[in-house]
C-alpha positions in Angstrom: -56.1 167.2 183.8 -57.3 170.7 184.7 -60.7 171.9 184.8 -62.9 175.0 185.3 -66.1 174.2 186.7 -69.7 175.9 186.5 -73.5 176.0 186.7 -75.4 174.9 183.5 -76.4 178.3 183.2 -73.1 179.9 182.6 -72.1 177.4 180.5 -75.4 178.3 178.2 -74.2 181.6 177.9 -70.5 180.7 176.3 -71.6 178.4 174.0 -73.3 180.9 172.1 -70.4 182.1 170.7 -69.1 178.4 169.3 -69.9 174.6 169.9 -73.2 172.7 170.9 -76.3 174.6 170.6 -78.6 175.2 173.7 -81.2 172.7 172.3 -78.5 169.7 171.9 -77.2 170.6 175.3 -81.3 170.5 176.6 -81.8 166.9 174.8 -78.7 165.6 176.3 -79.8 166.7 180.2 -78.5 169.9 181.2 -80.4 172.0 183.2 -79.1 175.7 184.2 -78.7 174.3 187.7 -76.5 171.3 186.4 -72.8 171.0 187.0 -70.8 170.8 184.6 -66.8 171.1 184.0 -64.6 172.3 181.0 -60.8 171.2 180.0 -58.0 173.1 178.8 -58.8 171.8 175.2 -62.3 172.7 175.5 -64.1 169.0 175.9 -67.7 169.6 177.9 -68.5 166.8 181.0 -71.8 167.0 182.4 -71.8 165.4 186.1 -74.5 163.0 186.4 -75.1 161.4 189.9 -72.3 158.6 189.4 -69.7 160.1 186.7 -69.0 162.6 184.9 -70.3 162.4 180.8 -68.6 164.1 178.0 -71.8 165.8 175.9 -69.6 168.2 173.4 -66.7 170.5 173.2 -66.2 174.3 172.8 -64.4 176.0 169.8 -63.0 179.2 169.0 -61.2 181.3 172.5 -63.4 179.6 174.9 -60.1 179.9 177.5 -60.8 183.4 178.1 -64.6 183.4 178.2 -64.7 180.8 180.4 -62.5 183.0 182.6 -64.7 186.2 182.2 -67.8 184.3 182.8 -66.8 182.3 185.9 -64.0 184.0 187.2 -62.1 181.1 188.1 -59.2 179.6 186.8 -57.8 176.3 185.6 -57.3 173.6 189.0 
């Protein structure tokens, strides 16, 4: 499976436009310095400090704002 990875804090900024608000994101343990990782169909894994935890999901054309706001691509 392929993944873009990035800081809490970027991921706060996409989900603005679609998905899990800030505050359910908050209440499940993100922080802006948290790591977190996104797959191609948009599912939301939070790495905790012995596995990764799926918390939500992103709708709507997350592929290419993921891609603006990281500048990465899928590995």
């Amino acid at each position: 499976m392929q993944f873009i990875e990035m800081s809490g804090r970027q991921l706060l900024r996409l989900v603005t436009e679609g998905g899990p608000s800030p505050e359910e994101l908050s209440e499940i343990g993100l922080k802006e310095d948290s790591v977190v990782r996104v797959n191609r169909q948009g599912d939301i894994e939070l790495r905790r400090p012995d596995r990764w935890d799926l918390i939500g999901g992103l709708i709507g054309d997350f592929e290419a704002r993921i891609k603006r706001e990281t500048g990465l691509d899928w590995v």
